[in-house]
C-alpha positions in Angstrom: -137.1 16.9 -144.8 -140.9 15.9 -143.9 -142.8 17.3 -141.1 -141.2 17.0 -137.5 -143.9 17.3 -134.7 -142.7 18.8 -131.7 -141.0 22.3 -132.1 -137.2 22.4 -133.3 -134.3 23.7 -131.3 -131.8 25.2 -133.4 -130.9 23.5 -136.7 -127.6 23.8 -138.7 -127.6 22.0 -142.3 -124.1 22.0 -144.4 -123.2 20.5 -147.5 -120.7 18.6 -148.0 -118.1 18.3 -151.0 -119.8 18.6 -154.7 -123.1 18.8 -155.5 -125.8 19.1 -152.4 -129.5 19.6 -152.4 -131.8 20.1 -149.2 -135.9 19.5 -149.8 -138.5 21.1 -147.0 -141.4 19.4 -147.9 -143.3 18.9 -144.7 -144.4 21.5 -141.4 -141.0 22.4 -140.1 -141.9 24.8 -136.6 -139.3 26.0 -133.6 -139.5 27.1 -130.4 -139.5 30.5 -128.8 -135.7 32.0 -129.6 -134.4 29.2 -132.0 -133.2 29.6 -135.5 -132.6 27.8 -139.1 -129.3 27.7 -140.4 -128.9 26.3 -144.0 -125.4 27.0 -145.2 -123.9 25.3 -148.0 -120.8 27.5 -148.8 -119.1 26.6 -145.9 -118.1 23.2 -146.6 -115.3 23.2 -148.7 -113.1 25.3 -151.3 -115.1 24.5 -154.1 -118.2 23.4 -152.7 -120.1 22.8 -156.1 -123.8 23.5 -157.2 -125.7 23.4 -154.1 -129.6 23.9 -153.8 -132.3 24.4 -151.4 -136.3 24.5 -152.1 -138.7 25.4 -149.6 -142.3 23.5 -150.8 -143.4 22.9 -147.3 -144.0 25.7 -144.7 -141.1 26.6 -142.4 -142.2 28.6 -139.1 -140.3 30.5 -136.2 -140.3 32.5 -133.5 -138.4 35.3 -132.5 -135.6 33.6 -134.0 -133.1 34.1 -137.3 -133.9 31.5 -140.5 -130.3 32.1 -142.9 -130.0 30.1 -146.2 -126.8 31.0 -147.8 -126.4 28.3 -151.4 -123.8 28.4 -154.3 -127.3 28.2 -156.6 -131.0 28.3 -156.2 -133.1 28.8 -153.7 -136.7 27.7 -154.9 -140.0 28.5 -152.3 -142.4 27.9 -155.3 -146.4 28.6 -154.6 -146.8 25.4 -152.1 -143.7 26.8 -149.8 -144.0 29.5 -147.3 -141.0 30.9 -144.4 -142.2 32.5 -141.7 -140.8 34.6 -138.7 -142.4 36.4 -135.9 -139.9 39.6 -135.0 -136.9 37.9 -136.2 -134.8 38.2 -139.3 -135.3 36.5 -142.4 -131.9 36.1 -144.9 -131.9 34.3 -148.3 -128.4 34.3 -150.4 -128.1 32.5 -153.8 -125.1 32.5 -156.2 -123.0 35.0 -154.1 -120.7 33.4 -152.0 -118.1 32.7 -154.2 -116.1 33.9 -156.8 -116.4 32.6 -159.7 -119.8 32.5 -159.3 -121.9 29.1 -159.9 -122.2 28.6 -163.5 -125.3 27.3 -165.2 -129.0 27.6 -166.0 -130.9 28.9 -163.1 -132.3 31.7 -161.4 -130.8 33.1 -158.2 -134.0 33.6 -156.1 -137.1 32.3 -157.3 -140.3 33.0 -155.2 -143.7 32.1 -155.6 -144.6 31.5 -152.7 -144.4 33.3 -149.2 -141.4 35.1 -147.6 -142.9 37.1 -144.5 -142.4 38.1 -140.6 -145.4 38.6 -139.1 -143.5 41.6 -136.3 -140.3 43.8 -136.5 -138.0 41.6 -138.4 -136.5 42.4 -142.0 -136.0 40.2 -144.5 -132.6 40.6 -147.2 -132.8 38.2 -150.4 -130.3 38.6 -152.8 -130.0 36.7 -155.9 -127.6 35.8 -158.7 -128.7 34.0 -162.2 -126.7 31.6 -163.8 -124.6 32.1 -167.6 -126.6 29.8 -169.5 -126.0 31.0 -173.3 -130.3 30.9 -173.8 -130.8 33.9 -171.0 -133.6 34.2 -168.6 -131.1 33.8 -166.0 -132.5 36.3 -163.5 -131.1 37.3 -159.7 -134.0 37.2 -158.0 -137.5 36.8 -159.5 -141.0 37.0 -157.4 -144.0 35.8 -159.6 -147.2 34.1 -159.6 -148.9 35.6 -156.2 -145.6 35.5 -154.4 -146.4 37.3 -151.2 -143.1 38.9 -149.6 -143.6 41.2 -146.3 -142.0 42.5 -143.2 -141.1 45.3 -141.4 -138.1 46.6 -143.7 -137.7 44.1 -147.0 -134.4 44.8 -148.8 -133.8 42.7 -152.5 -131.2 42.8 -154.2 -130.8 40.8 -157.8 -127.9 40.6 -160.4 -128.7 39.3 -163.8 -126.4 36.3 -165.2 -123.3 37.2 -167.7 -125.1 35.4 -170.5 -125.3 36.1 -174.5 -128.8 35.6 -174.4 -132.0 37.9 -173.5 -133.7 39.0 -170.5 -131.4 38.3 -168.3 -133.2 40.7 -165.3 -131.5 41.6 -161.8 -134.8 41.8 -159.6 -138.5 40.7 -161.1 -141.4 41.8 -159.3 -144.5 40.8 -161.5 -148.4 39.1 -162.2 -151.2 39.9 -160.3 -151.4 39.1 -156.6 -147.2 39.2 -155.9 -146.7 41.6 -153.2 -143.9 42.7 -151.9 -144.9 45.3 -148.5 -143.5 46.5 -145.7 -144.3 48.1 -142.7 -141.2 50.7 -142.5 -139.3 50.6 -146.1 -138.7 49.1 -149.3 -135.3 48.6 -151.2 -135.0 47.2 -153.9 -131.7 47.0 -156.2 -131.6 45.0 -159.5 -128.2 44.7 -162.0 -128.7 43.2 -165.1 -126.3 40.9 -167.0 -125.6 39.9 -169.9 -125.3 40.8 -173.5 -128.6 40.1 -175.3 -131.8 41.7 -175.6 -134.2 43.2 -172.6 -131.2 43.6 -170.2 -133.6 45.1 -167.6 -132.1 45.8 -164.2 -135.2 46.2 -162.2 -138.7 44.9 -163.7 -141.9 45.3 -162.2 -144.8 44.1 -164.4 -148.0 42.0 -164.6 -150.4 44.0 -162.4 -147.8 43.0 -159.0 -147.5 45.9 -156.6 -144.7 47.0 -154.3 -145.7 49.1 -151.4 -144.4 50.5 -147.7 -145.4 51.7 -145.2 -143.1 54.6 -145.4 -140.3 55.5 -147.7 -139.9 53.2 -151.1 -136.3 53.0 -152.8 -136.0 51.0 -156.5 -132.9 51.3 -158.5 -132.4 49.7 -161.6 -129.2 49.6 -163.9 -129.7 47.7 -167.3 -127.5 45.5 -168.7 -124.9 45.7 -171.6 -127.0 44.4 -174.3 -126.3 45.3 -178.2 -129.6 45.1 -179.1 -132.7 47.3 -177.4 -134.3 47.7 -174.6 -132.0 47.8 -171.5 -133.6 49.6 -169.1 -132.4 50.3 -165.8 -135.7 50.3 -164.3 -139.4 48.9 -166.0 -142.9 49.5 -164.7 -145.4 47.6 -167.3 -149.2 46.9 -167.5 -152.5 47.2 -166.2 -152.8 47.4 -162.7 -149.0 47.3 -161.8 -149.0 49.6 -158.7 -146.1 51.0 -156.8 -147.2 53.0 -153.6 -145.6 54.4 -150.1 -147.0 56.6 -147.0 -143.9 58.7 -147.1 -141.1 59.2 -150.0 -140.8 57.4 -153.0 -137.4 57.7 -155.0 -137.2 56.0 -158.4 -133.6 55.5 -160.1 -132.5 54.3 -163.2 -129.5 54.1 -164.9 -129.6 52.5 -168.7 -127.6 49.6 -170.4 -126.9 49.1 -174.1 -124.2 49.4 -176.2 -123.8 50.1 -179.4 -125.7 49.5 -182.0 -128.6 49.2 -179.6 -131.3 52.1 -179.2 -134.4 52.4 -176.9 -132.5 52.1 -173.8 -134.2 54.0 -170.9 -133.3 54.8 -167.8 -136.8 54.6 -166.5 -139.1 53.4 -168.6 -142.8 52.6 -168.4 -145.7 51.2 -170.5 -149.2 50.5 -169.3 -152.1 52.2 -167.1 -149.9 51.8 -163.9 -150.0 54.0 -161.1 -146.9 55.4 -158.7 -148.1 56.9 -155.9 -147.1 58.5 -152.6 -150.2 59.4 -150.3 -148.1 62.3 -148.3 -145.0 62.9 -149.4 -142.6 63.4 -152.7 -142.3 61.3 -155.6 -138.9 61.3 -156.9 -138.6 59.8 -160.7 -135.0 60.1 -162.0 -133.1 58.2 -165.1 -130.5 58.6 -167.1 -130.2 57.0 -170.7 -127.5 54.8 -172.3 -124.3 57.0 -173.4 -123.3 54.0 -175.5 -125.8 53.5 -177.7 -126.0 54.0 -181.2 -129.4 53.4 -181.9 -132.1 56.3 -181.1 -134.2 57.1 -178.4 -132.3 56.3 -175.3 -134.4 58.5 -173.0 -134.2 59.4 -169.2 -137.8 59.1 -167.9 -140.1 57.8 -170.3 -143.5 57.9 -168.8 -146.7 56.2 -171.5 -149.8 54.8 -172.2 -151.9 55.5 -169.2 -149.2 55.5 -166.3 -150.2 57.7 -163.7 -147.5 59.8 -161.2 -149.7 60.9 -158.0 -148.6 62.8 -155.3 -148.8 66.3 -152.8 -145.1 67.0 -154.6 -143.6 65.2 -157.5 -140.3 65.6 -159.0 -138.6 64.2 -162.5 -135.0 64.7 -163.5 -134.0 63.0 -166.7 -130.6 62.6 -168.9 -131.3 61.7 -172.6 -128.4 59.2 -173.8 -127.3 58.3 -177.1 -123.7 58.7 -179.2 -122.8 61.0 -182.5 -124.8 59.1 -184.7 -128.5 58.8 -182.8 -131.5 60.7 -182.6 -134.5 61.7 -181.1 -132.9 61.0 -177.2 -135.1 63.1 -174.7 -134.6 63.7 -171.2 -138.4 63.4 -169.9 -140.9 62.1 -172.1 -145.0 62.0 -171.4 -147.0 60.6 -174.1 -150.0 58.5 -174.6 -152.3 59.9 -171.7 -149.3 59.2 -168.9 -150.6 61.8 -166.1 -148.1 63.3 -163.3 -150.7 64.7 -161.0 -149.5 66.9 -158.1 -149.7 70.1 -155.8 -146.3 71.1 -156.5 -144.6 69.5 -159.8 -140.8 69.7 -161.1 -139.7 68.6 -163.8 -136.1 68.9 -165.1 -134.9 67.4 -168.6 -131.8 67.4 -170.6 -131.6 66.2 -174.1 -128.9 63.6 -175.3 -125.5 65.7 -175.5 -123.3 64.1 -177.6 -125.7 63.4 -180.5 -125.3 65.0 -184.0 -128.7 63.8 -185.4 -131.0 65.9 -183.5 -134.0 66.0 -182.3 -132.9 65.7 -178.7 -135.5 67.8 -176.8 -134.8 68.3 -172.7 -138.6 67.7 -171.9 -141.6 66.4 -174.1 -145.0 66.2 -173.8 -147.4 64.9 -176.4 -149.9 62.6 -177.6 -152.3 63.6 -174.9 -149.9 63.4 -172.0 -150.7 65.6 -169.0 -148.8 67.4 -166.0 -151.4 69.1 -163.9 -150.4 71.1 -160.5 -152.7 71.4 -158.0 -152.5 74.2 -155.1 -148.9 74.7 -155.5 -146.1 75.7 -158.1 -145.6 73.6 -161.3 -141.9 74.3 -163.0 -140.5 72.5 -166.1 -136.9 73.2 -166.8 -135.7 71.9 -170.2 -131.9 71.8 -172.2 -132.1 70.8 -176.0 -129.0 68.9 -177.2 -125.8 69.5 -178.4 -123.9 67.9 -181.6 -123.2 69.3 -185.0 -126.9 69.4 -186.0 -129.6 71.4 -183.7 -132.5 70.1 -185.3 -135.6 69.8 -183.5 -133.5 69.7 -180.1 -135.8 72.1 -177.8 -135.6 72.5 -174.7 -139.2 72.1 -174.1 -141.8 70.8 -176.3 -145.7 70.2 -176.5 -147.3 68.6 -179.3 -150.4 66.7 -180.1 -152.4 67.3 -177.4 -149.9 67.1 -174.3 -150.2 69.7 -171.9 -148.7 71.5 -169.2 
């Protein structure tokens, strides 16, 4: 479609039996009231691989744009869809069952997803099964700018034997993803490969909201490492709301795979709430073999701020790993608060030891402010108690 002059009535696009593709690559605008309705799952019982990409700009007003495919919907950098107080929905992959196979991603955004007034805008994404990975749900890169008055995203990772196949990515500098009121985002990752991450974001992007932020991330069934529920990476990554924040992560892996976090972090990022609680709270894979399948691990720089903060953690690991803590600070992470709690178990089923409830070290801070600071830690169980404490400093980290 190319660029229509006068202002659009309502407009309804189907597909129709096997494959279909739809192009905007011209000015599409509508009148007061009118809406966009691309639905290509409608047509037919198997309605094949069907596609849409935004490149152009799509405008309304006051009225509903819905895009419902069976694959992809691409709006890279050159693409923009915008509403003014009306809602804004964007389905891929998730209206049939079985899902659209292939090698795609759900949801890819690059470029702009925004109303400009009271409406919300839901995306959610499903990657394709391609053996190589990288099928993602729903993936916002590049200076992809994503804002309304609520913004709910929800991404699930493709069932593929290959890595990184991420439920929602939220990374590079310049992508935004704001809101007025709230933020939720929800990210499931598939697969069976390395770097199942449910929710990732990374780069130097930042999430923020007017009021209360939501993120939950559950990793992916990966053998090998790093299956975190929910990843916050790298300089200048910054997650930030007016009112609460709540952080939940819930770790993949299966055995033999270690390093599995519930939430994990790396990088001088910042989480921050400018008036209310920070809640941080993840549990590590039970299924892993491998060691160090912590809760919370917070590193390297990251920085917790907020009048009250709070961390729960759940170390993970089976009978034959180690070293599987429940909260761990390290590396000059900071949680900076008036009023600080901090709550850590260490993996229970593990007979290796060295499962300490909370740990601090390596120069990693928690410093209270005007109010009370409590850190509550539970070492371990399993046939060997070495080293699992219930609460540990060492090297510099303080409390």
């Amino acid at each position: 479609m190319q660029t229509f002059v006068d202002p659009l009535p309502n407009l309804y696009i189907n597909g129709g039996i096997g494959d279909d593709d739809v192009y905007i690559q011209g000015s599409i605008g509508f009148a007061t009231g009118y809406s966009l309705y691309v639905d290509l799952c409608d047509d037919d019982s198997s309605p094949g691989a069907d596609n849409v990409e935004i490149s152009g700009s799509v405008t309304l007003d006051q009225g509903t744009a819905y895009i419902n495919v069976t694959r992809t919907v691409n709006i890279p950098s050159s693409g923009s869809l915008t509403n003014t107080n009306g809602q804004i929905y964007i389905y891929a992959n998730d209206c049939i069952f079985p899902y659209t196979s292939g090698d795609f991603t759900g949801v890819y955004i690059g470029g702009v997803v925004q109303d400009l007034g009271s409406g919300d805008i839901y995306i959610t994404g499903r990657g394709g099964d391609h053996v190589f990975g990288y099928q993602s749900g729903v993936r916002m890169v590049l200076g992809a700018q994503i804002s309304g008055n609520n913004v709910h995203i929800t991404g699930y990772g493709g069932e593929s034997a290959g890595s990184y196949n991420l439920g929602v990515q939220v990374a590079d500098a310049g992508t935004l993803v704001a809101s007025t009121n709230s933020v939720y985002i929800s990210g499931y990752a598939g697969g069976t490969g390395y770097g199942q991450v449910g929710t990732e974001i990374s780069g130097g992007a930042t999430v923020t909201s007017g009021f209360a932020l939501y993120i939950y991330g559950q990793g992916g069934m990966g053998t090998l490492s790093q299956n975190h529920g929910v990843s916050i990476t790298d300089t200048g990554t910054t997650i930030s709301g007016n009112d609460y924040g709540y952080i939940y992560g819930l770790a993949g892996g299966d055995s033999p795979s270690n390093f599995n976090c519930g939430v994990h972090t790396f990088g001088p990022s910042t989480i921050t709430s400018s008036s209310a609680t920070v809640y941080i709270n993840g549990v590590g894979s039970s299924l892993a073999s491998g060691d160090q399948n912590h809760g919370v691990l917070l590193r390297h720089g990251l920085t917790v701020s907020a009048p009250s903060i709070t961390i729960d953690g759940q170390g993970g690991g089976t009978d034959t790993s180690s070293s599987n803590v429940g909260v761990f600070i390290e590396e000059q992470a900071l949680a900076d608060g008036d009023a600080i709690d901090i709550e850590g178990w260490g993996g229970t089923t593990n007979d290796e030891g060295h499962n300490i409830g909370v740990l601090v070290r390596n120069d990693g801070v928690v410093q209270g402010g005007a109010d009370v600071v409590t850190v509550r830690g539970y070492g371990g169980a399993g046939s060997s108690l070495l080293g699992n404490r219930g609460v540990n400093t060492a090297f510099g980290g303080k409390i």
